[in-house]
N, C-alpha and C positions, 0 to 999 in steps of 0.2 A: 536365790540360794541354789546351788549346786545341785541334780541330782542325784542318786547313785547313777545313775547311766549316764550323767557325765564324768562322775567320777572315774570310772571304770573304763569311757575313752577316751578322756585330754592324759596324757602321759606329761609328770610332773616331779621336777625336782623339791626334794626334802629339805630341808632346811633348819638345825636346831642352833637356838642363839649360846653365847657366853658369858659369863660372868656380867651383873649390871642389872638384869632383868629382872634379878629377885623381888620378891614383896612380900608382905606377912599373909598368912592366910594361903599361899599359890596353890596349896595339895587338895584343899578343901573337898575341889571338885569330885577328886576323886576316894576319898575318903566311903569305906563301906563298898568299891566295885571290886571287881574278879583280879582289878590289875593293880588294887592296893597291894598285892601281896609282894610284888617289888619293892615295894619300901622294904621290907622286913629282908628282902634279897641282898639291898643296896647296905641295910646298915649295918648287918652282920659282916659283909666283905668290907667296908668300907672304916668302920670302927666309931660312926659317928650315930645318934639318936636321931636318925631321919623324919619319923613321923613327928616328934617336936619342932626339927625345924621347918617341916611342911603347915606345921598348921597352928602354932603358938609360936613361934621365935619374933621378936623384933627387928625392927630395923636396925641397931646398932648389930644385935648379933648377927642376923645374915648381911653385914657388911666386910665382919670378915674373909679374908677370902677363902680358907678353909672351907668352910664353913656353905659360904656362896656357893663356890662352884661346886658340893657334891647336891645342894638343894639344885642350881638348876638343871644340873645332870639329871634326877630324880624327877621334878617335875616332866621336863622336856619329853622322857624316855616313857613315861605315863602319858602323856600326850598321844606318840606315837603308838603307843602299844592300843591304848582305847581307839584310834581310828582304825590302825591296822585290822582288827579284830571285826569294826563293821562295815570294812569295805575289803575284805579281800582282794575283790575284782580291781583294785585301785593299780594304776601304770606310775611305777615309778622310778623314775629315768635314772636317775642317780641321788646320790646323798653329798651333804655336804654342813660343816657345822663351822661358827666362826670360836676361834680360840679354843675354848674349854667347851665348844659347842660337836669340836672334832668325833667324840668320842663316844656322845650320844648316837652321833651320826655311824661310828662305827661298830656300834653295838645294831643298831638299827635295821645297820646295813649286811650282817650278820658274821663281819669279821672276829667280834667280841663277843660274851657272854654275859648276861648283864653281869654277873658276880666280878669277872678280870676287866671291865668295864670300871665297874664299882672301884674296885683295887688300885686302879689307875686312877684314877679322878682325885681319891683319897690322897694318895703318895701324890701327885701332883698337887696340889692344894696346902697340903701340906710342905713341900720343900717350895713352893713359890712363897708361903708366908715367913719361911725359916729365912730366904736370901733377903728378905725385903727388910727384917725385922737388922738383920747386921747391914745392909747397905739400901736403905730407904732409899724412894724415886718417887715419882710422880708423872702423870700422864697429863695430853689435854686435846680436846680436840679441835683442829683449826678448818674452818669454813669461809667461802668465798672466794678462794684463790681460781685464776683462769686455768689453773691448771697442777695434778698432783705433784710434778716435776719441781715447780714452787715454790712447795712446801720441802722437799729434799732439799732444796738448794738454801734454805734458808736454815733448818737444821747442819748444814752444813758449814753453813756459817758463823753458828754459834758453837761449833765442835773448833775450827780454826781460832776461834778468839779462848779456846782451851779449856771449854767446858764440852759435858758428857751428855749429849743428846741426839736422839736418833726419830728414826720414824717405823712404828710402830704395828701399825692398822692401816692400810689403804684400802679404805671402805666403799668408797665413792669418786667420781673425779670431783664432788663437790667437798665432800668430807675427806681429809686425814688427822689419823691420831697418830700426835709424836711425842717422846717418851724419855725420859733420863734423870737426872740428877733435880731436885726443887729448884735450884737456883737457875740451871740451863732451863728449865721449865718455863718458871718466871721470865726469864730473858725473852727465850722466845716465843712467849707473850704479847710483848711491847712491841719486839719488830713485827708479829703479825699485823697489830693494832693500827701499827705505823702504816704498814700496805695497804688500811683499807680493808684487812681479813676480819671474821667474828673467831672469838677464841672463846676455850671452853675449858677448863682444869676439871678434871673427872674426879669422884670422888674416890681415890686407891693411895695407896702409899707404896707401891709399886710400878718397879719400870718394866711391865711386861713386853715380852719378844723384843730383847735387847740383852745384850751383854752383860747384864746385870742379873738377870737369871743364869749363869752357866754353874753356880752350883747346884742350881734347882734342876737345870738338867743335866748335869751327872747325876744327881739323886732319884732321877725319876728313870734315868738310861738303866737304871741296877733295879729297880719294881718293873720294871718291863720286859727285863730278862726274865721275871717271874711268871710270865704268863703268854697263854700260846692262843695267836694269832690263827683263825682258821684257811687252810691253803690258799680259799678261792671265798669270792663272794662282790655281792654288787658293787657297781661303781661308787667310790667315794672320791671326791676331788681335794686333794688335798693341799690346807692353809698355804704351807711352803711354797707351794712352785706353780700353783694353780692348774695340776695336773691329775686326771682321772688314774685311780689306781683299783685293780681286783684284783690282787695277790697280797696275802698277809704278810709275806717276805719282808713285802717294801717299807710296812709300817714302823715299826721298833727304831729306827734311824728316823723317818719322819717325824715322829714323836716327840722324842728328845729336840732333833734340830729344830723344831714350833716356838718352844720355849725361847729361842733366841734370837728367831729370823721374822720380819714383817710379818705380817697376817693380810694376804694377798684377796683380800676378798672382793675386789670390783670386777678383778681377772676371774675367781675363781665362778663368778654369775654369768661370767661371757660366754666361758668354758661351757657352764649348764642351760646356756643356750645353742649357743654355735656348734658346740662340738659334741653334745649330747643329746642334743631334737629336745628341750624341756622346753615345753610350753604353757607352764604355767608354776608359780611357785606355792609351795605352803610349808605356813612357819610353824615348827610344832613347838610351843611352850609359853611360858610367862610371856606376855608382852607380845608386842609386834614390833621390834624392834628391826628385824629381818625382811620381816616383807616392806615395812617402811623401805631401809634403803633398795630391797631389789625394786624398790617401782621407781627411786628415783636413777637407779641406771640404766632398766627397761621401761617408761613409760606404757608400753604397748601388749606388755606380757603381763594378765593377772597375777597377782600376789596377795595372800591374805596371811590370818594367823587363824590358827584352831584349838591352843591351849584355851584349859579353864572353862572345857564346856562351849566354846564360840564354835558355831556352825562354819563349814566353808560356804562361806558368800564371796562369788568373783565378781566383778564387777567390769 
Protein backbone atom coordinates (compact mmCIF):
# COMPACT_ATOMS: atom_id res chain seq x y z
CA UNK A 1 0.00 0.00 0.00
CA UNK A 2 1.01 3.44 -0.71
CA UNK A 3 2.05 5.65 2.04
CA UNK A 4 1.16 9.24 2.72
CA UNK A 5 4.82 9.97 2.02
CA UNK A 6 4.47 8.54 -1.16
CA UNK A 7 1.66 9.95 -1.68
CA UNK A 8 2.63 13.25 -1.17
CA UNK A 9 5.94 12.62 -3.69
CA UNK A 10 5.09 10.40 -6.85
CA UNK A 11 3.10 13.34 -8.61
CA UNK A 12 -0.04 11.76 -10.31
CA UNK A 13 -2.64 12.15 -12.84
CA UNK A 14 -6.46 12.00 -11.83
CA UNK A 15 -8.69 10.13 -13.53
CA UNK A 16 -12.59 9.89 -13.19
CA UNK A 17 -14.46 7.26 -15.36
CA UNK A 18 -18.02 7.60 -17.55
CA UNK A 19 -21.09 6.48 -17.80
CA UNK A 20 -21.12 2.29 -17.50
CA UNK A 21 -19.53 2.02 -14.16
CA UNK A 22 -22.53 2.36 -12.31
CA UNK A 23 -23.82 -0.47 -9.63
CA UNK A 24 -26.47 -0.47 -6.99
CA UNK A 25 -25.21 0.42 -3.70
CA UNK A 26 -21.81 2.79 -5.12
CA UNK A 27 -22.62 5.75 -2.51
CA UNK A 28 -22.70 3.45 0.46
CA UNK A 29 -19.42 4.07 1.22
CA UNK A 30 -19.74 7.30 1.86
CA UNK A 31 -23.00 7.56 3.44
CA UNK A 32 -22.93 9.31 7.09
CA UNK A 33 -19.14 11.28 6.19
CA UNK A 34 -18.47 15.06 6.05
CA UNK A 35 -18.52 14.70 2.10
CA UNK A 36 -22.00 13.18 2.04
CA UNK A 37 -23.12 16.62 2.13
CA UNK A 38 -22.47 16.85 -1.77
CA UNK A 39 -25.15 14.62 -2.57
CA UNK A 40 -27.58 16.97 -1.19
CA UNK A 41 -25.31 19.83 -3.38
CA UNK A 42 -25.66 17.63 -6.55
CA UNK A 43 -29.47 16.93 -6.25
CA UNK A 44 -30.66 20.13 -5.52
CA UNK A 45 -28.73 21.72 -8.80
CA UNK A 46 -29.08 18.79 -10.54
CA UNK A 47 -33.10 17.99 -10.10
CA UNK A 48 -32.53 14.45 -9.68
CA UNK A 49 -33.06 12.30 -5.85
CA UNK A 50 -29.27 11.50 -5.54
CA UNK A 51 -29.03 9.82 -2.44
CA UNK A 52 -31.72 7.21 -3.79
CA UNK A 53 -29.82 6.49 -6.58
CA UNK A 54 -26.50 6.13 -4.58
CA UNK A 55 -27.70 3.78 -2.47
CA UNK A 56 -31.31 1.93 -3.27
CA UNK A 57 -31.68 2.29 -7.22
CA UNK A 58 -31.43 -0.80 -9.37
CA UNK A 59 -29.86 -1.77 -12.18
CA UNK A 60 -32.53 -1.08 -14.64
CA UNK A 61 -32.73 2.33 -13.20
CA UNK A 62 -29.25 3.43 -13.06
CA UNK A 63 -29.11 2.25 -16.69
CA UNK A 64 -30.76 5.01 -17.81
CA UNK A 65 -28.64 7.30 -18.84
CA UNK A 66 -29.90 10.27 -17.14
CA UNK A 67 -29.89 8.92 -14.51
CA UNK A 68 -26.34 7.13 -14.85
CA UNK A 69 -24.23 9.78 -15.64
CA UNK A 70 -25.43 12.14 -12.61
CA UNK A 71 -24.79 8.96 -10.20
CA UNK A 72 -21.39 8.53 -11.56
CA UNK A 73 -20.63 12.22 -11.45
CA UNK A 74 -21.69 12.00 -7.80
CA UNK A 75 -19.97 9.00 -6.78
CA UNK A 76 -16.55 9.84 -8.58
CA UNK A 77 -16.57 13.51 -7.10
CA UNK A 78 -17.13 11.78 -3.46
CA UNK A 79 -14.28 9.72 -4.21
CA UNK A 80 -12.17 12.58 -4.81
CA UNK A 81 -13.22 14.87 -2.35
CA UNK A 82 -12.68 11.94 0.55
CA UNK A 83 -8.92 11.57 -0.71
CA UNK A 84 -8.48 15.01 -1.28
CA UNK A 85 -9.28 15.97 2.20
CA UNK A 86 -6.75 13.11 3.60
CA UNK A 87 -3.96 13.76 1.61
CA UNK A 88 -3.63 17.31 0.96
CA UNK A 89 0.09 16.88 0.40
CA UNK A 90 -0.91 14.73 -2.66
CA UNK A 91 1.01 15.98 -6.37
CA UNK A 92 -1.31 16.03 -8.92
CA UNK A 93 -0.13 16.55 -12.18
CA UNK A 94 -3.30 17.11 -14.05
CA UNK A 95 -6.91 15.70 -14.39
CA UNK A 96 -8.60 14.01 -16.79
CA UNK A 97 -12.20 12.20 -17.18
CA UNK A 98 -13.32 9.92 -19.96
CA UNK A 99 -16.81 11.20 -21.57
CA UNK A 100 -19.21 12.07 -18.81
CA UNK A 101 -16.02 11.45 -16.71
CA UNK A 102 -14.83 15.19 -18.10
CA UNK A 103 -16.70 17.04 -15.78
CA UNK A 104 -15.93 15.49 -12.52
CA UNK A 105 -12.66 16.05 -13.48
CA UNK A 106 -13.35 19.75 -14.06
CA UNK A 107 -14.96 20.33 -10.93
CA UNK A 108 -12.01 18.55 -9.36
CA UNK A 109 -9.75 20.40 -11.03
CA UNK A 110 -11.37 23.62 -9.87
CA UNK A 111 -12.72 25.02 -13.01
CA UNK A 112 -16.42 24.09 -11.96
CA UNK A 113 -18.33 24.31 -8.67
CA UNK A 114 -19.74 21.18 -7.76
CA UNK A 115 -23.30 22.92 -8.06
CA UNK A 116 -22.66 24.36 -12.28
CA UNK A 117 -20.91 20.96 -12.24
CA UNK A 118 -24.13 19.27 -11.06
CA UNK A 119 -26.18 21.52 -13.60
CA UNK A 120 -24.22 20.30 -16.36
CA UNK A 121 -24.13 16.74 -15.88
CA UNK A 122 -28.05 17.02 -15.32
CA UNK A 123 -28.67 19.09 -18.76
CA UNK A 124 -26.37 16.71 -20.47
CA UNK A 125 -27.90 13.45 -19.38
CA UNK A 126 -30.69 14.70 -19.92
CA UNK A 127 -30.70 16.07 -23.72
CA UNK A 128 -28.37 12.81 -24.47
CA UNK A 129 -31.48 10.71 -23.42
CA UNK A 130 -34.05 13.09 -25.27
CA UNK A 131 -31.73 12.53 -28.92
CA UNK A 132 -31.44 8.95 -28.40
CA UNK A 133 -35.14 8.45 -27.40
CA UNK A 134 -36.06 10.16 -31.31
CA UNK A 135 -33.04 8.80 -33.17
CA UNK A 136 -31.92 5.50 -31.23
CA UNK A 137 -28.10 3.94 -31.87
CA UNK A 138 -26.08 1.67 -30.46
CA UNK A 139 -22.47 1.23 -29.41
CA UNK A 140 -19.94 -1.82 -29.37
CA UNK A 141 -16.73 -2.41 -28.56
CA UNK A 142 -14.21 -3.96 -30.95
CA UNK A 143 -11.03 -5.71 -29.73
CA UNK A 144 -8.07 -7.41 -31.37
CA UNK A 145 -7.34 -5.26 -34.31
CA UNK A 146 -3.39 -4.63 -35.06
CA UNK A 147 -4.15 -1.60 -35.03
CA UNK A 148 -6.85 1.61 -34.10
CA UNK A 149 -6.55 2.83 -37.85
CA UNK A 150 -8.56 -0.72 -38.42
CA UNK A 151 -11.14 -0.27 -36.79
CA UNK A 152 -11.73 3.49 -38.73
CA UNK A 153 -11.28 1.86 -41.91
CA UNK A 154 -13.61 -0.59 -41.43
CA UNK A 155 -16.33 1.83 -40.07
CA UNK A 156 -15.60 3.45 -42.97
CA UNK A 157 -16.59 0.91 -44.83
CA UNK A 158 -19.86 0.42 -43.63
CA UNK A 159 -20.66 4.26 -43.91
CA UNK A 160 -19.71 3.66 -48.01
CA UNK A 161 -22.17 0.74 -48.30
CA UNK A 162 -24.64 3.67 -46.85
CA UNK A 163 -25.05 3.14 -43.34
CA UNK A 164 -24.54 5.51 -40.13
CA UNK A 165 -21.45 4.50 -38.38
CA UNK A 166 -18.58 5.94 -36.80
CA UNK A 167 -15.90 5.53 -34.13
CA UNK A 168 -16.62 6.64 -30.90
CA UNK A 169 -14.08 5.94 -28.08
CA UNK A 170 -10.46 5.24 -28.82
CA UNK A 171 -9.59 3.87 -25.54
CA UNK A 172 -6.70 1.81 -26.25
CA UNK A 173 -4.58 0.60 -29.37
CA UNK A 174 -6.30 -2.54 -28.30
CA UNK A 175 -9.69 -1.33 -27.67
CA UNK A 176 -12.04 0.89 -29.88
CA UNK A 177 -15.60 1.79 -29.40
CA UNK A 178 -17.57 2.50 -32.59
CA UNK A 179 -20.93 3.88 -32.63
CA UNK A 180 -24.20 4.44 -34.94
CA UNK A 181 -27.24 3.27 -36.17
CA UNK A 182 -28.27 -0.82 -34.68
CA UNK A 183 -28.11 -2.00 -37.94
CA UNK A 184 -24.62 -0.26 -38.94
CA UNK A 185 -23.83 -1.74 -35.63
CA UNK A 186 -24.76 -5.10 -36.40
CA UNK A 187 -23.01 -5.05 -39.63
CA UNK A 188 -20.01 -4.02 -38.21
CA UNK A 189 -20.05 -6.88 -36.09
CA UNK A 190 -19.75 -9.54 -38.54
CA UNK A 191 -17.06 -7.83 -40.45
CA UNK A 192 -15.13 -7.40 -37.30
CA UNK A 193 -16.00 -11.27 -36.65
CA UNK A 194 -14.86 -11.97 -40.08
CA UNK A 195 -11.17 -10.27 -39.32
CA UNK A 196 -10.63 -12.40 -36.67
CA UNK A 197 -11.63 -9.20 -34.06
CA UNK A 198 -13.76 -9.81 -30.54
CA UNK A 199 -16.67 -7.51 -30.67
CA UNK A 200 -18.73 -6.43 -27.88
CA UNK A 201 -22.35 -4.50 -28.21
CA UNK A 202 -22.48 -2.28 -24.95
CA UNK A 203 -25.45 -2.03 -23.10
CA UNK A 204 -26.93 1.85 -24.42
CA UNK A 205 -29.41 2.65 -26.83
CA UNK A 206 -27.28 5.51 -27.74
CA UNK A 207 -24.81 6.65 -30.48
CA UNK A 208 -22.63 8.63 -28.10
CA UNK A 209 -19.81 11.33 -29.71
CA UNK A 210 -21.21 11.01 -33.02
CA UNK A 211 -23.56 12.99 -34.99
CA UNK A 212 -26.31 11.68 -33.60
CA UNK A 213 -26.04 13.81 -30.56
CA UNK A 214 -26.06 17.29 -32.28
CA UNK A 215 -29.33 18.09 -30.77
CA UNK A 216 -28.01 17.03 -27.38
CA UNK A 217 -25.30 19.42 -28.07
CA UNK A 218 -27.16 22.36 -28.89
CA UNK A 219 -28.98 21.64 -25.81
CA UNK A 220 -26.34 21.46 -23.67
CA UNK A 221 -24.27 24.47 -25.75
CA UNK A 222 -27.42 26.85 -24.12
CA UNK A 223 -26.99 25.07 -20.07
CA UNK A 224 -23.46 26.11 -20.48
CA UNK A 225 -24.11 29.36 -21.30
CA UNK A 226 -25.69 29.20 -17.94
CA UNK A 227 -22.73 29.02 -15.98
CA UNK A 228 -19.36 30.46 -15.39
CA UNK A 229 -16.20 28.62 -15.83
CA UNK A 230 -13.48 29.80 -13.36
CA UNK A 231 -10.54 31.98 -15.35
CA UNK A 232 -7.69 29.84 -14.30
CA UNK A 233 -7.13 26.40 -12.79
CA UNK A 234 -5.42 23.05 -13.10
CA UNK A 235 -4.64 21.16 -15.96
CA UNK A 236 -7.35 19.21 -17.47
CA UNK A 237 -6.79 17.24 -20.74
CA UNK A 238 -9.33 17.45 -22.72
CA UNK A 239 -11.62 14.31 -24.53
CA UNK A 240 -11.46 16.33 -27.87
CA UNK A 241 -8.13 16.95 -28.96
CA UNK A 242 -6.12 15.32 -26.23
CA UNK A 243 -4.95 18.55 -25.16
CA UNK A 244 -4.08 20.04 -21.68
CA UNK A 245 -6.11 23.13 -21.01
CA UNK A 246 -5.98 25.88 -17.64
CA UNK A 247 -8.20 28.44 -18.82
CA UNK A 248 -12.14 28.32 -18.38
CA UNK A 249 -12.37 30.25 -21.64
CA UNK A 250 -11.62 27.19 -23.57
CA UNK A 251 -14.20 25.04 -22.07
CA UNK A 252 -17.93 25.93 -23.14
CA UNK A 253 -16.82 25.08 -26.88
CA UNK A 254 -15.05 21.83 -25.76
CA UNK A 255 -18.13 20.74 -24.11
CA UNK A 256 -20.61 20.96 -26.53
CA UNK A 257 -18.04 19.78 -29.36
CA UNK A 258 -17.50 16.11 -26.79
CA UNK A 259 -20.81 15.36 -27.52
CA UNK A 260 -20.06 14.77 -30.97
CA UNK A 261 -16.43 14.08 -31.64
CA UNK A 262 -14.27 10.68 -30.59
CA UNK A 263 -13.35 10.39 -27.10
CA UNK A 264 -9.55 10.60 -27.55
CA UNK A 265 -8.60 8.63 -24.54
CA UNK A 266 -5.23 6.40 -25.46
CA UNK A 267 -3.80 10.12 -26.68
CA UNK A 268 -5.32 11.79 -23.80
CA UNK A 269 -2.99 9.04 -21.21
CA UNK A 270 0.06 9.79 -23.48
CA UNK A 271 -0.47 13.38 -23.11
CA UNK A 272 -0.58 12.64 -18.99
CA UNK A 273 2.48 11.04 -19.26
CA UNK A 274 4.80 12.56 -21.84
CA UNK A 275 3.70 15.97 -21.71
CA UNK A 276 2.65 16.29 -18.10
CA UNK A 277 5.60 14.25 -15.97
CA UNK A 278 2.37 11.86 -14.42
CA UNK A 279 3.77 9.05 -12.94
CA UNK A 280 1.40 7.32 -11.80
CA UNK A 281 -2.45 7.08 -12.26
CA UNK A 282 -5.52 6.97 -9.89
CA UNK A 283 -8.88 6.19 -10.80
CA UNK A 284 -11.45 8.02 -8.47
CA UNK A 285 -14.77 6.20 -8.56
CA UNK A 286 -17.05 3.00 -9.21
CA UNK A 287 -15.04 0.56 -10.71
CA UNK A 288 -11.64 0.31 -12.14
CA UNK A 289 -12.45 0.70 -15.27
CA UNK A 290 -9.81 3.50 -15.97
CA UNK A 291 -6.87 2.15 -14.40
CA UNK A 292 -7.58 -1.14 -16.27
CA UNK A 293 -7.06 0.37 -19.58
CA UNK A 294 -4.28 2.96 -18.38
CA UNK A 295 -2.11 -0.09 -17.43
CA UNK A 296 -2.89 -1.70 -20.75
CA UNK A 297 -1.44 1.46 -22.64
CA UNK A 298 1.26 1.99 -19.84
CA UNK A 299 2.37 -1.29 -18.59
CA UNK A 300 5.10 0.28 -16.58
CA UNK A 301 3.28 3.26 -15.04
CA UNK A 302 1.22 2.29 -11.77
CA UNK A 303 -2.49 2.67 -12.00
CA UNK A 304 -5.05 1.79 -9.47
CA UNK A 305 -8.68 2.74 -8.31
CA UNK A 306 -9.73 4.27 -4.80
CA UNK A 307 -13.43 4.53 -5.06
CA UNK A 308 -15.74 2.83 -2.56
CA UNK A 309 -13.28 2.89 0.30
CA UNK A 310 -10.31 0.89 -1.81
CA UNK A 311 -6.93 2.03 -0.42
CA UNK A 312 -4.28 3.17 -3.05
CA UNK A 313 -2.20 -0.06 -3.48
CA UNK A 314 0.53 0.38 -6.54
CA UNK A 315 1.91 -2.20 -7.55
Amino acid sequence: MATTRDIGATPFAALFPGQGVQRRGMGAHWRGTPSWSLVDTVSEASGHDVAELLLEAGTETLARTDLAQISVFTASLLSWTEFRDAHPQARVTAFAGHSLGEYTALVAAGALTAADGARLVGARGRAMADAARHRPGAMAAVMGADHPGDVEELTARVRRDGADLWVANLNSPQQTVVAGSPDAVEAAGARALANGWRYSVLPVSAACHTTYMTPASRALAMALDEVTFRPTHAPVVSNVNARPYTEGRAWPALCARQLISPVRWNDTLHTLVSDLASARFTDFGPGRTLAALARRVFPDVPAEPVGGGRPIVYK
